[in-house]
N, C-alpha and C positions, 0 to 999 in steps of 0.2 A: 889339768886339762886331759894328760892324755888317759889319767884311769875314767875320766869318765867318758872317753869317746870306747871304750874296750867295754865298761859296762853296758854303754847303750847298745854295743852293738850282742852281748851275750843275747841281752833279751829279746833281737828282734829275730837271732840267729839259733832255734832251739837245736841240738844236736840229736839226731835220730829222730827228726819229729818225720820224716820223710821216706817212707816205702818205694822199693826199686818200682813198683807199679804205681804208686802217687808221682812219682819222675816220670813213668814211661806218659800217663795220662798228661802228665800238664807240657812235655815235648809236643804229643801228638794233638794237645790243643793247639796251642802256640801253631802246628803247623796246618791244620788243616780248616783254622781259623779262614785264613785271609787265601790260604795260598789256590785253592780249587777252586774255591764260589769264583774269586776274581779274577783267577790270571787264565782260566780254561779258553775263554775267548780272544785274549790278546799273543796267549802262545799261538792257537791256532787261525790267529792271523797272519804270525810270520812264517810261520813255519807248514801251514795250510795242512795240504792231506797227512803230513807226517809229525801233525801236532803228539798223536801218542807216544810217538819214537822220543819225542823230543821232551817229554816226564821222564820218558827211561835213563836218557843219556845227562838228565839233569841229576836224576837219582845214581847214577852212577861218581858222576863230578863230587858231586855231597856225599859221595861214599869215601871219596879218597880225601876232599876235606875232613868227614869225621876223624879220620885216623889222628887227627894233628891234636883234634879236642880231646879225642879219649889217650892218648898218651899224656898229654897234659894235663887232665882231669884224672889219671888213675897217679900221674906223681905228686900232684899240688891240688887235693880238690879244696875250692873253699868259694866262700858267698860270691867269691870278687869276679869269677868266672874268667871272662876273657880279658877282662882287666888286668889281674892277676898274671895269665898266662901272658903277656905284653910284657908284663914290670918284671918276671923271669928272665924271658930274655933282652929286653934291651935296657930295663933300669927305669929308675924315678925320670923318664925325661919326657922330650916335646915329644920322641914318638911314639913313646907310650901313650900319652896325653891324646893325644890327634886319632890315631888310630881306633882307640876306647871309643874319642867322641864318634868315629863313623860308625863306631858299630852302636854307638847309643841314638844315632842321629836314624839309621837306618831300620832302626827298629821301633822309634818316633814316626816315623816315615811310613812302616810297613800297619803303626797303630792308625794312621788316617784313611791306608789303603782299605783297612779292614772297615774302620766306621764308615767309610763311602758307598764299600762293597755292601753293607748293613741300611743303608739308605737306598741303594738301586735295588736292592729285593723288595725291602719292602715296599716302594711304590707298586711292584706290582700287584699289590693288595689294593693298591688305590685306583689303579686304571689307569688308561692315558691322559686322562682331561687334566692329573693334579699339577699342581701348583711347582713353576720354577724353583721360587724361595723353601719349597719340601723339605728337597735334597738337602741342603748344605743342614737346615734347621735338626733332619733324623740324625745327620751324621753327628751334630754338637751333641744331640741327646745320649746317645750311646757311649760317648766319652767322658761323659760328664757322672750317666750311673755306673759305669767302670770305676770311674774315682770312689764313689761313695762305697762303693762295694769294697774295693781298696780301703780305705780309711778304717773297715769293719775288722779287717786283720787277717792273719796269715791261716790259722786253723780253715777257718769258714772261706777260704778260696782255694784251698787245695782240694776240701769235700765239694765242692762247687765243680772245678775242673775237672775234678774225678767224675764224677756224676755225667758233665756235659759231653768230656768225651767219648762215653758209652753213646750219648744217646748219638752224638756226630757222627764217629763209625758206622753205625745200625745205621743209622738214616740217609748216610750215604752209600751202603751197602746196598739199604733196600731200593733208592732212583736208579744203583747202577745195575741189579739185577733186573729189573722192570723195565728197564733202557734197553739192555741187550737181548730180554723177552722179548721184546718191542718190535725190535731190528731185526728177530730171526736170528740172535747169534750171531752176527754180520762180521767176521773177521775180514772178509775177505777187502776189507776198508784197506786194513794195512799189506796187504799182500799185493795190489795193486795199484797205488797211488793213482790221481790222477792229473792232478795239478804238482806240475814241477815246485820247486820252492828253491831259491838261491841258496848258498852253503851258508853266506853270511846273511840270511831271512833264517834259518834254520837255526845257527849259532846263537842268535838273537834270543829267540824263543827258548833257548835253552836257559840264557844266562835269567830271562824273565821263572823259569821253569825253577831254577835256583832256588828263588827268593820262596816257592812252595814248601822248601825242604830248610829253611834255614830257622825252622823253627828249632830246631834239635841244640842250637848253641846255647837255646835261653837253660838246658836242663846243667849246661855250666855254673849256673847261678848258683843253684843249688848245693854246690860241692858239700857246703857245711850241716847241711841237714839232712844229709841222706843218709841212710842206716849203711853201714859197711862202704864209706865211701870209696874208697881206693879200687872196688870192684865194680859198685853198681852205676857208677857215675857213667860208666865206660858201657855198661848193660843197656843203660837206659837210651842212650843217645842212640846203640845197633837196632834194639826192639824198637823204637820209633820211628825211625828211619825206616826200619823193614814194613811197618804195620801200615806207614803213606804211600812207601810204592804199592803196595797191592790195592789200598780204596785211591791210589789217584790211577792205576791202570785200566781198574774196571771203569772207572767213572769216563776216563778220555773213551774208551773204548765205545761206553754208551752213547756219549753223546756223540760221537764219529759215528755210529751205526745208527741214529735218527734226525742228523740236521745234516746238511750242507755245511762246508767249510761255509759258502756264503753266509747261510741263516743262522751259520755261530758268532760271524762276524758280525752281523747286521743286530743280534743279540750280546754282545759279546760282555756287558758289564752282568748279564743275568742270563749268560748260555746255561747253564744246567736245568735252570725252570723252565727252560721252553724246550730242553728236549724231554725232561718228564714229560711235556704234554704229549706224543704219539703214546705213551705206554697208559697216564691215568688220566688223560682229559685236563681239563681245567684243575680239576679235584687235587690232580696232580700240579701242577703246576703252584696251587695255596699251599700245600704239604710241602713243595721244596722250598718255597719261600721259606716259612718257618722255621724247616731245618737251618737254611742260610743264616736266618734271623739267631737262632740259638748259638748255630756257631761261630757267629761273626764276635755276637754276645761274649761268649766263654772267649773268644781267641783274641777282644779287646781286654779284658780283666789280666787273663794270663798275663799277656804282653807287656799292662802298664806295669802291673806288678815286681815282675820281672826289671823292666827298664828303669823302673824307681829306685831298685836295689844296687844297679849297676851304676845310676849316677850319686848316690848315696857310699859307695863305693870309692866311686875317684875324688868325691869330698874329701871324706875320710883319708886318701892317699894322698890329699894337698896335690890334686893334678889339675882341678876347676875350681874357678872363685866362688863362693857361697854368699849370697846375703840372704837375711830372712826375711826381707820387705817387711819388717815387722810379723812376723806371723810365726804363732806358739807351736808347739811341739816338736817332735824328731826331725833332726836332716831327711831322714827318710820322707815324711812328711810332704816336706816343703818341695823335694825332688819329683813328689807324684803330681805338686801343684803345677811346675815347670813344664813336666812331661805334657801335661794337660794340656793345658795352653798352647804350644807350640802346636800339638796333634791337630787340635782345633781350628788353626791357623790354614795349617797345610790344609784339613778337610773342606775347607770352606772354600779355597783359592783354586786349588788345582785339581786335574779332575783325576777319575782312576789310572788312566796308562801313563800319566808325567809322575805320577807320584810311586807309583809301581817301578816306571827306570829309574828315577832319584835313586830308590831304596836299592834296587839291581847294583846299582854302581860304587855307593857307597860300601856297598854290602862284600863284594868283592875282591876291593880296593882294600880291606881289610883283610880277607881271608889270607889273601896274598901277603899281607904282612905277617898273619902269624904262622906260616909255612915259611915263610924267609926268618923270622925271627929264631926258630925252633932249629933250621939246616943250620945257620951261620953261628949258634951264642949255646942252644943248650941241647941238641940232637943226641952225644953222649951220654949225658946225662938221666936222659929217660930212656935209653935203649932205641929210639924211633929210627929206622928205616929211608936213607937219604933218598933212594930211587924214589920211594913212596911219597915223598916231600917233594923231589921235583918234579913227577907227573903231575903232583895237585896242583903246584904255581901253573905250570906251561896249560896244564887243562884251564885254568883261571883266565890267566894270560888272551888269550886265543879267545875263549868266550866274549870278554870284557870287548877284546878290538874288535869282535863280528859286531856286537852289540854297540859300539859308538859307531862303529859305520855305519850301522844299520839307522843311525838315530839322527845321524849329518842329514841324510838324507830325506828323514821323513819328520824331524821336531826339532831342530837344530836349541830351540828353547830350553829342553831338557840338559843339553850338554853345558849351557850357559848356566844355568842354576848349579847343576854342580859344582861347574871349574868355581863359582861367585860361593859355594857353601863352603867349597875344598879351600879358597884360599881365607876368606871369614875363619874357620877353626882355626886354620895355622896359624894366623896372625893374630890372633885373638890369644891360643896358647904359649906363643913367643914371648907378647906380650905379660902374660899372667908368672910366665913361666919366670921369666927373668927378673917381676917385682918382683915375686918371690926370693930370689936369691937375695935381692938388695934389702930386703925387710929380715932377711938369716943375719944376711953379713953385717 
């Protein structure tokens, strides 16, 4: 049994097949995938005139989280990413177990976010007149040739995300140059505010602002295939990071210098196509859709890809039950079928902004574990910096409570699907966890 689960996994895990720049591209997929087309409207809903500020200060938070990945990733890099980094520090257990699923659940979560966000664009191609049933129908489609495209193999989706991230940069380079053409350069948005925003509307928008940059953990995945990993693992996740803040700064910036807080809201699942329209007209407006379209595209492939490996992973770790419903080939496989499904689920049910905090919270609620995991179990051992670990919790911290309060108040539904997801995993892994011991012993 077990040489052939070490075989199966040599093959799906080539060593060095991965360039620090095929990492930095499929990071800055995964991040600019879902997180700008969707969340530009919903942060700048809580957080109003000071939605720009509020990228910055999320890119900041995800700056102090990185530190915990790439210390962890330059001492242990390998396929298993955050899995991995979990089962370092706390061990084969439930909280390894639970923690993994939020971060696989969350990144499930963030793959419906994106095929929804890939559904409200492209209606705009279609006009106002189309059809209710559209939506949820573009959103199945885009999951579904995510899979296929999956199923095609690992070579031909790293050339793929390579490729798509060029063009996503560029194309969001070029709405946000033509945006800010558009506006006359308009800084003076953020030098004088003009609508107040609460601390905890602000907080809010930040921990949503998060979820833009949390693509950078998927380049954890990779540990085992990146050429010099111990170095570049650590490269990949700062160059990505750094290359979102700069196109998500000019991007908040443009569309602050041509819409209304109001008209970003009253837009807000498709704000960046309707502030290209002051700078290219309509003309503009089909061209952003299609950007969105390509990157929604690349940033659902990235993503399943990714989350298939991860849940393929705690198979392999005996932390989640496996069956094969009858169905041939790799764990891997069968993991992208799961992944499918559930994404599908969420797309169809829930709309962009519940499924956006789902992902916020789960996403979080993890982070925070592996910053507590790394100060308490193995902080010595990789050399990491304690001050640097507990500003990232307490910045966590503090977000997370702006953002449930902010949630009591305006979708109190959101906080119940959590608390009903958060206790489902536990009890679910309790359960699993414990046959297990009794099928050892």
């Amino acid at each position: 049994m077990h040489n052939h689960s070490a075989h199966d996994r040599s093959e799906q895990y080539k060593e060095n097949t991965l360039s620090l720049w095929g990492a930095v591209s499929m990071g800055t997929g995964v991040m600019i995938g879902a997180g700008i087309f969707a969340l530009t409207g919903q942060v700048a809903e809580l957080a109003r005139d000071w939605f720009p500020l509020a990228f910055l200060v999320a890119a900041i938070i995800s700056g102090f989280s990185a530190y915990s990945y790439v210390k962890m990733a330059n001492a242990w890099p390998s396929a298993g990413g955050i899995a991995m980094f979990l089962e370092k520090s706390y061990g084969r257990g439930t909280v390894t177990a639970v923690c993994a699923l939020l971060m696989y659940f969350s990144m499930v979560i963030n793959e419906s976010l994106v095929a929804r966000t890939f559904a409200t664009y492209s209606m705009q191609l279609f006009g106002a007149e189309s059809q209710g049933w559209l939506l949820p129908l573009l959103a199945v489609s885009v999951l579904v040739f995510a899979f296929v495209v999956n199923i095609l193999g690992n070579r031909f989706i790293q050339s793929f995300s390579f490729f798509m991230a060029f063009i996503k940069i560029g194309g969001l380079a070029f709405l946000a140059v033509g945006g800010l053409w558009a506006s006359g350069v308009n800084f003076e948005v953020i030098a004088a505010p003009r609508e107040e925003t609460t601390i905890s509307g602000f907080l809010g928008a930040v921990a949503l602002g998060i979820l833009a940059y949390k693509g950078f953990t998927t380049i954890t995945n990779s540990g085992s295939e990146i050429k010099n990993p111990h170095k570049n693992v650590g490269r990949a996740i700062v160059f990505s990071l750094g290359i979102c803040v700069v196109v998500y700064m000019l991007v908040a910036f443009a569309v602050a210098g041509n819409l209304s807080v109001d008209e970003i809201v009253a837009a807000r699942d498709y704000s960046l196509a309707e502030a290209s329209r002051p700078a290219y007209g309509d003309l503009g407006l089909r061209v952003t859709v299609i950007f969105a379209i390509v990157a929604t595209v690349s940033g659902v492939i990235a993503s399943v890809f990714a989350v298939s490996r991860m849940l393929a992973m705690l198979t392999d770790m005996k932390l989640v039950p496996h069956s094969h419903f009858g169905m041939p080939g790799s764990i891997q496989k069968h993991t992208l079928v799961y992944t499918l499904v559930l994404a599908i689920l969420l797309s169809v049910f829930f709309d962009l902004s519940r499924i956006a905090s789902l992902g916020a919270i789960f996403y979080i609620l993890m982070d925070i574990a592996i910053h507590w995991g790394i100060l308490r179990y193995v902080r010595n051992e990789i050399g990491a910096n304690a001050a640097i670990l507990v500003t990232a919790i307490l910045l966590d911290i503090v977000v997370l409570i702006a953002f449930l309060w902010v949630k009591v108040q305006s979708d109190v539904l959101v906080i119940y699907a959590s608390i009903v997801g958060l206790v489902l995993i536990l009890a679910g892994e309790r359960w699993f966890l414990s046959k297990e011991k009794t099928n050892k012993g």
